[in-house]
C-alpha positions in Angstrom: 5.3 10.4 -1.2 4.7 12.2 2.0 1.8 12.0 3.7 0.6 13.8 6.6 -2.8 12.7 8.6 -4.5 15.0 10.9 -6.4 13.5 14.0 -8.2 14.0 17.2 -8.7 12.8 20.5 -12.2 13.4 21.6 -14.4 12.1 24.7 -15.9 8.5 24.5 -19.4 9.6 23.3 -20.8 6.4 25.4 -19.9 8.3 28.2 -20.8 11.7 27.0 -22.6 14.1 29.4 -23.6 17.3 29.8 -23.0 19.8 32.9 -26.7 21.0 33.6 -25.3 24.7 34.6 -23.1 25.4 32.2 -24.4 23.6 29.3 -21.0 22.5 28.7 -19.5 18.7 27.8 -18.4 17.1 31.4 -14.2 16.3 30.1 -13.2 15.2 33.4 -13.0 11.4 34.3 -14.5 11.1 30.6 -12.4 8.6 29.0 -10.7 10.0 25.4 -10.3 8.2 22.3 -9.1 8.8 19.1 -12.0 10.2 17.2 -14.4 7.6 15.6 -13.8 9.3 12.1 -10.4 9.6 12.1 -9.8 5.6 11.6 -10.3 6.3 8.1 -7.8 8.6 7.0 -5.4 6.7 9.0 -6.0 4.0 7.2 -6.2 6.0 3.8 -2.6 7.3 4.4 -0.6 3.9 5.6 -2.5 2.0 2.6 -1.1 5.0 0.2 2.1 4.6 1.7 2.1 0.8 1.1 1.1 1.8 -2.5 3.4 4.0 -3.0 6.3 4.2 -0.8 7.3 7.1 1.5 6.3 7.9 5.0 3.2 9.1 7.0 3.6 11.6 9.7 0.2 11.8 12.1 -0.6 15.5 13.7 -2.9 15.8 17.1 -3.5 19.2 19.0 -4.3 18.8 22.7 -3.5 18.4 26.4 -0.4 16.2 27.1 -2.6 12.7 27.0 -3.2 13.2 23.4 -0.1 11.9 22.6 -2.1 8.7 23.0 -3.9 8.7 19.3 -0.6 9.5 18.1 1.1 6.0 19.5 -2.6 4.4 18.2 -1.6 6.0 14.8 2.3 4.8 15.0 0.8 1.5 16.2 -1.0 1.5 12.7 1.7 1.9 10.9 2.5 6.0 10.7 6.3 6.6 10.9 6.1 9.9 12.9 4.1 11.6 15.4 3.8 15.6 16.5 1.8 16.5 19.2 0.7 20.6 19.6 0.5 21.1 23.2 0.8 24.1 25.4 -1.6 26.7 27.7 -1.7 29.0 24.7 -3.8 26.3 22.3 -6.4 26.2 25.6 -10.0 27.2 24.0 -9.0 27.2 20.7 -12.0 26.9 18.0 -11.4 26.0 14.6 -10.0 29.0 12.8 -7.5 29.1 15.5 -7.0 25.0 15.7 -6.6 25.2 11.6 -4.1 27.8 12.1 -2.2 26.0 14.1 -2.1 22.4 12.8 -1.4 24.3 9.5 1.6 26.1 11.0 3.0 22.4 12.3 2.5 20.9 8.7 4.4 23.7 7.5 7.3 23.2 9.5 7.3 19.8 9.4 6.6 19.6 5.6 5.9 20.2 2.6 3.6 17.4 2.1 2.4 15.8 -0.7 -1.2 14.4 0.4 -2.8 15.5 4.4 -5.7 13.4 5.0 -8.4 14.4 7.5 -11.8 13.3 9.0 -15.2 14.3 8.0 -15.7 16.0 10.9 -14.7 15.4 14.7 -17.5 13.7 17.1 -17.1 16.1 19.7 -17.8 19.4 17.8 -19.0 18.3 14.2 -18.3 21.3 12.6 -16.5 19.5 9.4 -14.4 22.7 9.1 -10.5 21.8 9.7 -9.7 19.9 6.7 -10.8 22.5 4.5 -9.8 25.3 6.6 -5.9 23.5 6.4 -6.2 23.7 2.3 -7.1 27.9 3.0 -4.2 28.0 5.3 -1.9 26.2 2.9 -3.1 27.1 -0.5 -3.7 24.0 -1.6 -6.4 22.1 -3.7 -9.1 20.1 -1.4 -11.4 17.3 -2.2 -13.8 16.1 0.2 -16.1 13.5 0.4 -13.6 11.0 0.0 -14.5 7.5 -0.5 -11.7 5.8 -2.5 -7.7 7.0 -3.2 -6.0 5.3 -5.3 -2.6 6.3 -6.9 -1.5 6.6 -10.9 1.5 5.7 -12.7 1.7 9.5 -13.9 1.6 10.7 -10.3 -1.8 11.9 -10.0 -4.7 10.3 -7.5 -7.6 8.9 -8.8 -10.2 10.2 -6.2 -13.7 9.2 -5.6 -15.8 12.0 -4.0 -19.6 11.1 -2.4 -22.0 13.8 -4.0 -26.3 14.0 -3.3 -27.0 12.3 -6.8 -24.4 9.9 -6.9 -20.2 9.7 -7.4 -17.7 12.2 -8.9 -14.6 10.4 -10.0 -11.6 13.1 -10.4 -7.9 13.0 -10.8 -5.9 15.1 -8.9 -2.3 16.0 -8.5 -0.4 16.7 -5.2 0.0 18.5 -3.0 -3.5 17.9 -2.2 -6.0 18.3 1.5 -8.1 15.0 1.6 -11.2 14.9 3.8 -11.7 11.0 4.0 -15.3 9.5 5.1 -16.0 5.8 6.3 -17.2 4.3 3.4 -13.5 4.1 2.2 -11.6 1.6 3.8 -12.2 -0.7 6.7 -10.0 0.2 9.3 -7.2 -2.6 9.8 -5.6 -3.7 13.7 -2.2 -2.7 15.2 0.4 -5.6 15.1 2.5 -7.1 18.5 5.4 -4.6 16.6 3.7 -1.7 15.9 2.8 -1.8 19.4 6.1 -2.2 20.4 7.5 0.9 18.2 4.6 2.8 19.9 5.5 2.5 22.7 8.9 3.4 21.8 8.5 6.0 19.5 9.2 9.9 20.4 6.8 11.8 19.7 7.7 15.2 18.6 6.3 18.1 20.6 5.5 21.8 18.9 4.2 24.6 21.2 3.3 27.9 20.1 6.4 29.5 20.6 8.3 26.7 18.5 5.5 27.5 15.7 6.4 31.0 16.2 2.6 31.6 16.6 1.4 35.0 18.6 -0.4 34.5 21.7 -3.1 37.1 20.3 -3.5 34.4 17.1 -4.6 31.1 19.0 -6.7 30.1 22.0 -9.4 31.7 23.3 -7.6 35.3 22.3 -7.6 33.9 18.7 -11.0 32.5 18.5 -13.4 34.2 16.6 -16.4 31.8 17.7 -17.7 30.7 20.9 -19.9 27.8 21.6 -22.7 29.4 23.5 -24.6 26.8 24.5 -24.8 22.5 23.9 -28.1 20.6 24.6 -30.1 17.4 24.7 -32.7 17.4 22.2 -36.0 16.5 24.8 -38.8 14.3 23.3 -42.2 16.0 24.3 -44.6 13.9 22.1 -47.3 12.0 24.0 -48.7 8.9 23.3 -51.9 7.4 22.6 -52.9 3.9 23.1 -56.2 3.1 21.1 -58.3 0.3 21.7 -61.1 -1.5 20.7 -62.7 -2.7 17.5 -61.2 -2.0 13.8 -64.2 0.7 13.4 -63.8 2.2 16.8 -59.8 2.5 16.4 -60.1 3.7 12.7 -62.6 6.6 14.1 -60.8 7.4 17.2 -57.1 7.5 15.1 -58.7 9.8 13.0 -59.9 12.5 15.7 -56.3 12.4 17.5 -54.5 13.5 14.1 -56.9 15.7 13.5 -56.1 17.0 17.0 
């Protein structure tokens, strides 16, 4: 089985901060990490592939440094690694980001089962894994929160709904969107850091995807984010004292306030 698993490097949200002017996310001298939510799908695919047999190819999209969730990932026990880098992906959103991750999975593919996050920490928009099945024409199921594979080649999925758990079989090619209540994410070994930091990791640009400049970054983006912000807590407080008659009647004129 092939298996393909999307992921992200986004900034350390304990470090998170916001530029006051431009009500932007402050990137630089933020330390990056592999997204929180992506630990799952990771873990998802190289379980699958222990299951199963075949090989797991991880995908990132970002500046040069990215290449560092894609060693984590090889570290894990993926067998490949493509990083999407160049000027043109700068200020992509997600229809353009979709676009291109789905071009890269194309080229490197086909592929049987892609496994992404819920959503990235840094935007939470939830949108790429099933923008990727648009892209590709493929089925999706999200809500993941248990794969397991069938002797007739279909996947027994568990999928998180409001009122409780839809169980479904499904047959690949398949988009998964994978959520944290499936697996417990495992630890690199002494060799899989050692492969790391051996492995090559393949680089695609736009040109190489034979995507327009006109179709990706900014120029390609149909969304802009217009403005971020910290929620600020106005409520005031109200320390009453006294006796239990005195408090109960003195409670009861603030709420009524």
């Amino acid at each position: 089985m092939k298996i393909a698993v999307c992921l992200k490097q986004v900034p350390d949200t304990a470090a998170m901060q916001l530029d006051p002017v431009t009500h932007t996310l402050r990137r630089d001298g933020v330390k990056a990490v592999l997204n929180p939510l992506d630990e799952f799908p990771l873990e998802a695919a190289i379980r699958l592939k222990k299951a199963v047999g075949g090989s797991v190819t991880a995908f990132t999209m970002g500046p040069p440094q990215a290449d560092a969730v894609l060693r984590r990932a090889i570290s894990m026990g993926a067998d490949d690694a493509v990083l999407l880098s160049c000027r043109e992906f700068a200020g992509s959103d997600t229809w353009a980001t979709s676009l291109n991750l789905a071009a890269a999975l194309r080229k490197h593919g086909p592929f049987d089962v892609i496994l992404c996050g819920k959503q990235a920490t840094d935007g939470d928009t939830a949108q790429i894994g099933p923008a990727l099945a648009a892209h590709l024409d493929m089925p999706q199921v999200t809500y993941v929160t248990a794969i397991e594979a069938k002797d007739n080649g279909c996947l027994e999925v568990r999928r998180m709904m409001d009122d409780g758990t839809a169980v479904l079989s499904v047959k690949p090619p398949v988009v998964l969107t994978v959520l944290k209540e499936a697996n417990e994410p495992g630890f690199p070994s002494l060799s899989g850091y050692v492969k790391a930091l051996d492995a090559d990791v393949m680089l695609e640009t736009a040109e190489s995807l034979c995507i327009a400049a006109v179709d990706t970054g900014l120029k390609g983006s149909p969304t802009r984010v217009a403005k971020v912000s910290v929620p600020e807590i106005s409520r005031k407080r109200c320390l009453i004292k006294g006796d239990l008659g005195e408090c109960v009647a003195r409670l009861l004129e603030e709420v009524k306030l």
